[in-house]
C-alpha positions in Angstrom: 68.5 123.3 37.8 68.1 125.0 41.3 65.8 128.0 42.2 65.7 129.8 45.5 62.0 129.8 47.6 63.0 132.3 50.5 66.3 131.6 52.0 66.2 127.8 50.8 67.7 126.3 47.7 65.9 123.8 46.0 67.1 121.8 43.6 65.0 118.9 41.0 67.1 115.8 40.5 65.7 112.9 38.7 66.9 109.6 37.1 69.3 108.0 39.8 69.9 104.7 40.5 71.7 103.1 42.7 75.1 102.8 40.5 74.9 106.8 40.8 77.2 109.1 43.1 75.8 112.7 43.6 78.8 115.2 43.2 78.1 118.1 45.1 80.6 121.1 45.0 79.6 124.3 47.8 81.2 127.4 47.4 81.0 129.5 50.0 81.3 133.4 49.8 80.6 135.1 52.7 83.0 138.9 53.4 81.7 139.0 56.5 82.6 136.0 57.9 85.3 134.7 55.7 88.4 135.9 54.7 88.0 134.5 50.9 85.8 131.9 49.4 86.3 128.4 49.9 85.2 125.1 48.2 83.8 121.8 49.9 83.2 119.0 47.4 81.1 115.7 48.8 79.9 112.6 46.8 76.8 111.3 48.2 76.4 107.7 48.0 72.9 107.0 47.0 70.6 104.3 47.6 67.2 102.7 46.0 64.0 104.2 47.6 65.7 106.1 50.1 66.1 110.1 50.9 69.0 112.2 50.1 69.6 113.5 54.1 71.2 116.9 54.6 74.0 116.9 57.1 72.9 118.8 60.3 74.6 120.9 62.2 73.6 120.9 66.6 72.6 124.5 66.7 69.6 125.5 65.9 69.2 122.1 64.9 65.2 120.9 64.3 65.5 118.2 62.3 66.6 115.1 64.2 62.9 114.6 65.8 61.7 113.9 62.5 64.9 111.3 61.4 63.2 107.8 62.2 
């Protein structure tokens, strides 16, 4: 189940292991920029005691001074 705080989706996940692959499927509706919606799907591969990373993008990108 997800729930938006601000302009952020957050979503609660729990009991994964590391025989578990994370389907995610994006839909992306956007007029403005896009001439129709479009579909991404991904499988994240996870591991034991690890973090899900999101996948960055350069601009405006913040993130990679905290990525040890």
């Amino acid at each position: 189940m997800g729930r938006w705080e601000g302009d952020t989706l957050v979503v609660d996940a729990a009991g994964f292991n590391d025989r578990t692959r994370l389907d995610v499927t994006i839909t992306i509706d956007d007029p403005v920029m896009y001439t129709k919606p479009f579909t991404v799907k991904v499988t994240e591969l996870l591991l034991p005691d690890s973090d899900v990373l999101e996948t960055v993008c350069n601009e405006n990108e913040k993130d990679a001074a905290h990525i040890k």
